[in-house]
N, CA, C and O of each residue as an XYZ file, in Angstrom:
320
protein
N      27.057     36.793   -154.984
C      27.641     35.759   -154.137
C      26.830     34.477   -154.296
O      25.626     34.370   -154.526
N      27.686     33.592   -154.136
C      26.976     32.099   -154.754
C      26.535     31.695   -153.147
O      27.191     31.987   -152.147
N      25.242     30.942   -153.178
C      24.588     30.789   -151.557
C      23.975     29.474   -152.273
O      23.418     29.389   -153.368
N      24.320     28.233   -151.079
C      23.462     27.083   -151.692
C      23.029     26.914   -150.049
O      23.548     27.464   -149.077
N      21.882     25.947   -150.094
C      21.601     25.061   -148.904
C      22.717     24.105   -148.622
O      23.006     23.058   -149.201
N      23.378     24.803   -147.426
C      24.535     23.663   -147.486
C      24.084     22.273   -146.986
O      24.810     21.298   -147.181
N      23.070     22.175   -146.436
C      22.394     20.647   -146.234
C      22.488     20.044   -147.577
O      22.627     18.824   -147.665
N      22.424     20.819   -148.683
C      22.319     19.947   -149.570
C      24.097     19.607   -150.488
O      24.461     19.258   -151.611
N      24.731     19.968   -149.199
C      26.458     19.642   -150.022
C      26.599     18.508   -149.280
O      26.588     18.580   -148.051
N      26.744     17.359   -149.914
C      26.724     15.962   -149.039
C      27.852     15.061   -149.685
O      28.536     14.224   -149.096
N      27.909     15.479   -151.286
C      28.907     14.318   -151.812
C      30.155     14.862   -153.003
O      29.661     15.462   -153.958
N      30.835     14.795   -153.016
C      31.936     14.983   -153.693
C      31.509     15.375   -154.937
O      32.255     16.245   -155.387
N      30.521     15.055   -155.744
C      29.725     15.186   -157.168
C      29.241     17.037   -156.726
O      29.462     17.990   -157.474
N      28.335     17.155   -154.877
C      27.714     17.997   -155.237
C      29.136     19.378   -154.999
O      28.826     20.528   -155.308
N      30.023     19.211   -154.669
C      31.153     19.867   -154.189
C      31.760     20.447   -155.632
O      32.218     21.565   -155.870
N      31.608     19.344   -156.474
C      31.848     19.959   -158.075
C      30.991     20.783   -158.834
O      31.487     21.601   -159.608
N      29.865     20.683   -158.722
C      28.554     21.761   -159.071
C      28.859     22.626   -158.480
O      29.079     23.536   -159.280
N      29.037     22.965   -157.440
C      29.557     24.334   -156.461
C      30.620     24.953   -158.006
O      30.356     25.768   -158.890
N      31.725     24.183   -157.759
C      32.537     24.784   -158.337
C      32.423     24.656   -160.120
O      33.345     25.315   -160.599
N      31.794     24.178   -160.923
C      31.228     24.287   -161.959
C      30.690     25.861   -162.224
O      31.105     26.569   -163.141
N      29.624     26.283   -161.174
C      29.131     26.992   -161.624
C      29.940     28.372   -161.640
O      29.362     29.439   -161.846
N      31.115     28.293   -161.444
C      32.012     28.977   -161.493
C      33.308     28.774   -162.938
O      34.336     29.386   -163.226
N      32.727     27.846   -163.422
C      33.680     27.313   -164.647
C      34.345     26.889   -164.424
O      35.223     26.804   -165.283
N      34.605     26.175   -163.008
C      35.833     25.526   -162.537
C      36.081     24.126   -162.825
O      35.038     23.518   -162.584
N      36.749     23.546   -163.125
C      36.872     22.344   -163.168
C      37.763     21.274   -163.131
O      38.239     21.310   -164.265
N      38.199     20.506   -162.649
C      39.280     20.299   -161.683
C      39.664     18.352   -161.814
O      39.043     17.621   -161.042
N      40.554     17.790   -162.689
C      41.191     16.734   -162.940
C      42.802     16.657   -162.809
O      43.545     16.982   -163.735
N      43.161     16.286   -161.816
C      44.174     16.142   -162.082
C      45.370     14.600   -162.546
O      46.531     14.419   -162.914
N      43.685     13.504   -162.096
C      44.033     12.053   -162.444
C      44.414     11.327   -161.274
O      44.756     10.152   -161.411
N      44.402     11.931   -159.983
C      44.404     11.206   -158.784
C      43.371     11.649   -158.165
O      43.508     12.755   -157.641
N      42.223     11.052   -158.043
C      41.348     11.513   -156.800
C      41.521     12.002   -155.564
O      40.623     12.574   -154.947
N      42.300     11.872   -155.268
C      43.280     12.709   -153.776
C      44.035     14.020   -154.110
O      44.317     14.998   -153.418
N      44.261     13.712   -155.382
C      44.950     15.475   -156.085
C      43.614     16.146   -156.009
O      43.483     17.137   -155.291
N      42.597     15.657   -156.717
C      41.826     16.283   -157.483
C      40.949     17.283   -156.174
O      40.617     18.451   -156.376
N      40.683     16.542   -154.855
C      40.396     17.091   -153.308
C      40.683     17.743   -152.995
O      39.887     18.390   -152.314
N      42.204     18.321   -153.154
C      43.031     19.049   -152.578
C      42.747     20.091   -153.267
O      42.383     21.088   -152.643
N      42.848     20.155   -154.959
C      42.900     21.178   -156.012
C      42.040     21.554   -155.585
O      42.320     22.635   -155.067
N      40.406     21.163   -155.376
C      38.757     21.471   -154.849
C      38.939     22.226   -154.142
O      38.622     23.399   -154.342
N      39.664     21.690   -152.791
C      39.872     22.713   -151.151
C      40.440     24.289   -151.702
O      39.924     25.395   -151.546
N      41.533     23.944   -152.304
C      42.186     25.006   -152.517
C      41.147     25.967   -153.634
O      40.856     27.126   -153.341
N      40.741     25.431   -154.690
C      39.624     26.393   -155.362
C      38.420     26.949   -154.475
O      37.779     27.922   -154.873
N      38.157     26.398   -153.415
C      37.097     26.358   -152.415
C      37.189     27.472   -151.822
O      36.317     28.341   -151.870
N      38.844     27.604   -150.863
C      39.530     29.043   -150.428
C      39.608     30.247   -151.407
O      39.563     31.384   -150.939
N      39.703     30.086   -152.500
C      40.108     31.161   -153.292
C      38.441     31.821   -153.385
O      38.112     32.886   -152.861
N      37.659     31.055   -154.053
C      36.061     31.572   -154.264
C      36.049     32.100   -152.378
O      36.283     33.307   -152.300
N      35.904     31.662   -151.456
C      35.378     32.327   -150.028
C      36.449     33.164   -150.329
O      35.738     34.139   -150.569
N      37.519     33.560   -150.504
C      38.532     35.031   -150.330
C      38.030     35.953   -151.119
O      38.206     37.089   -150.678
N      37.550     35.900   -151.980
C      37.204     36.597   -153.016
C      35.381     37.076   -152.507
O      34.734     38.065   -152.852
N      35.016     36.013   -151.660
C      33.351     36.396   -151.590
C      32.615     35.881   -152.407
O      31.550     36.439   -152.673
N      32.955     34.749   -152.995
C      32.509     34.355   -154.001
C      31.149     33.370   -153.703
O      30.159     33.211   -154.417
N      31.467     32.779   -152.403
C      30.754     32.324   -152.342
C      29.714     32.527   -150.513
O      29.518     33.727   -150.318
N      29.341     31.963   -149.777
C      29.017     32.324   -148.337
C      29.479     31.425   -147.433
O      29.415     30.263   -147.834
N      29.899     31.571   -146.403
C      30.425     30.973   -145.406
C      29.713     29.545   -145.290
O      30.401     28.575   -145.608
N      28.733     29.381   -144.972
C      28.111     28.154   -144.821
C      28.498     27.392   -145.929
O      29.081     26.312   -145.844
N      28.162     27.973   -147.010
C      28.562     26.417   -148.352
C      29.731     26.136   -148.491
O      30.069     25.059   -148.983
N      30.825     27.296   -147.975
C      32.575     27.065   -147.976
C      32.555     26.088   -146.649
O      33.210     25.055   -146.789
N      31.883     26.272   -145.358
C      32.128     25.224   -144.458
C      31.794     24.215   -144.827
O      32.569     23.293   -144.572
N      30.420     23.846   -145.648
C      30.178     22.814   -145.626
C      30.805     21.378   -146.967
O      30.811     20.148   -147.018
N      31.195     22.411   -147.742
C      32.138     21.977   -149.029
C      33.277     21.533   -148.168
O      33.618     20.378   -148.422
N      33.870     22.038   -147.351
C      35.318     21.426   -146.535
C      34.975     20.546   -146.245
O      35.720     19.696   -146.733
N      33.711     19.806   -145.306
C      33.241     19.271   -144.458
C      33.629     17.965   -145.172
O      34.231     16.940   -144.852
N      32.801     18.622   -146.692
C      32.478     16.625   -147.491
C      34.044     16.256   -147.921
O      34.540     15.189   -147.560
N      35.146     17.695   -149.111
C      36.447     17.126   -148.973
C      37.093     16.862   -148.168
O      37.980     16.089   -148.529
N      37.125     17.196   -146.885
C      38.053     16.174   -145.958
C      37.276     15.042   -145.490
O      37.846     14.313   -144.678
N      36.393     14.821   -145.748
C      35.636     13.258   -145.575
C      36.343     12.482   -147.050
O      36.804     11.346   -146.942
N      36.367     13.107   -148.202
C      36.553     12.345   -149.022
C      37.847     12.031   -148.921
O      38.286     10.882   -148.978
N      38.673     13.306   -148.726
C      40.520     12.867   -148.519
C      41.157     11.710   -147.068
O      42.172     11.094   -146.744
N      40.136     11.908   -146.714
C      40.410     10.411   -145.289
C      39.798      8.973   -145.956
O      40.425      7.932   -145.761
N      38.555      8.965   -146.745
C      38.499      7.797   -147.488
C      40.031      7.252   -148.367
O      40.767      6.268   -148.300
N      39.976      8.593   -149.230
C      40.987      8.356   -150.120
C      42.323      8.038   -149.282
O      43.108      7.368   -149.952
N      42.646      8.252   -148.381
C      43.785      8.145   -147.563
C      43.750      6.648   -147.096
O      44.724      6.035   -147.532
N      42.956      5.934   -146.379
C      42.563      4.890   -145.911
C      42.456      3.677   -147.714
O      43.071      2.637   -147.952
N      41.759      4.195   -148.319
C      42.082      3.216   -149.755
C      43.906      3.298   -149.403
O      44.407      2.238   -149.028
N      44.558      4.159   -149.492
C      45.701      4.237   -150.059
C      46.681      3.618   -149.247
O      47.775      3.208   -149.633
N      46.249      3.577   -148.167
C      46.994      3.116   -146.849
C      46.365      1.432   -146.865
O      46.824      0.940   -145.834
N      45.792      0.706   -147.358
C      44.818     -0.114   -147.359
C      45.736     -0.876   -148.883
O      45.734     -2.104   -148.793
N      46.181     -0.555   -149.669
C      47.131     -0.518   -151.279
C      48.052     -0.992   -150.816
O      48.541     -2.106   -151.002
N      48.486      0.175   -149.902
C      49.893     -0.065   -149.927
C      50.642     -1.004   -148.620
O      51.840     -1.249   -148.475
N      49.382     -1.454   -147.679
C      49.754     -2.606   -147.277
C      49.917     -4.303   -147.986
O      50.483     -5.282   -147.500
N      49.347     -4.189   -148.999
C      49.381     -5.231   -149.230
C      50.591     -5.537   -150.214
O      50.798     -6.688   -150.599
């Protein structure tokens, strides 16, 4: 089972090392896709045990911080 210091999951970069070390790797060409694809690879590794509760909470923690940035850019676009 994969166990990190989740203090140390803080930024979207370290959310991809998580899932790297799993061979995962995840482009889909929208940064808001690419969050979602993460979350959802995120669930599959904790179903499986793949990884430990704390680094799956704390991996959610940073993608839905990043998908409300990305939401706010987008909402922020498309006002103008």
């Amino acid at each position: 089972m994969y166990r990190d210091n989740p203090k140390s999951l803080r930024t979207l970069y370290d959310v991809q090392q998580v899932l790297k070390a799993f061979g995962i790797y995840v482009y889909v060409g929208k940064r808001m896709w690419d969050i979602e694809v993460m979350a959802l690879e995120l669930d599959n590794l904790y179903r499986m045990n793949a990884i430990d509760k704390p680094t799956w909470l704390q991996a959610k923690v940073v993608l839905t911080h990043e998908h409300r940035i990305e939401e706010q850019k987008s909402k922020k676009t498309n006002e103008h």
